[in-house]
C-alpha positions, 0 to 999 in steps of 0.5 A: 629257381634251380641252379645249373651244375655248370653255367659254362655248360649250359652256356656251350649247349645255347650255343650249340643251339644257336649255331644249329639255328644258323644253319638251318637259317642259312640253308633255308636263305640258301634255298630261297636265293636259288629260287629267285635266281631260277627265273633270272637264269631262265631269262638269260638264256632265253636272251642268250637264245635270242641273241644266237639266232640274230647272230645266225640270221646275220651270218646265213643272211651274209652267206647268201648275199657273197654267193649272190655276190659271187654268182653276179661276179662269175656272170659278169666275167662271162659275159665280158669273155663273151663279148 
């Protein structure tokens, strides 16, 4: 067997290794977890999507009925002033 000049280097360059391992595993992890996350993103905005166009519906469904409302109100008044 052939013995090391410096253990304490040879041990510095393992650990070099190691930490570039790491990196590169986390990275990898990194890239990993975006692309699970990508579809859970695509559905919250299709819910928030959703979500906007009830609340349209709602408020252009409100709009028409206080015209309605303000329409019944004006012939109303009409008609009182015309009796």
């Amino acid at each position: 067997m052939k013995q090391c000049k410096n253990p304490h280097e040879t041990y510095l360059k393992g650990d070099k290794l190691r930490k570039e391992r790491l990196a590169e595993d986390e990275k990898r992890f990194q890239e990993q977890l975006k692309q699970l996350e990508q579809p859970k993103q695509l559905e919250q905005l299709k819910q928030l999507e959703e979500g906007y166009r009830n609340m349209a519906a709602r408020f252009a469904r409100l709009g028409n009925a206080f015209k309605n409302h303000q329409l019944r109100s004006n012939n109303q008044e009409k008609e009182t002033t015309n009796e």
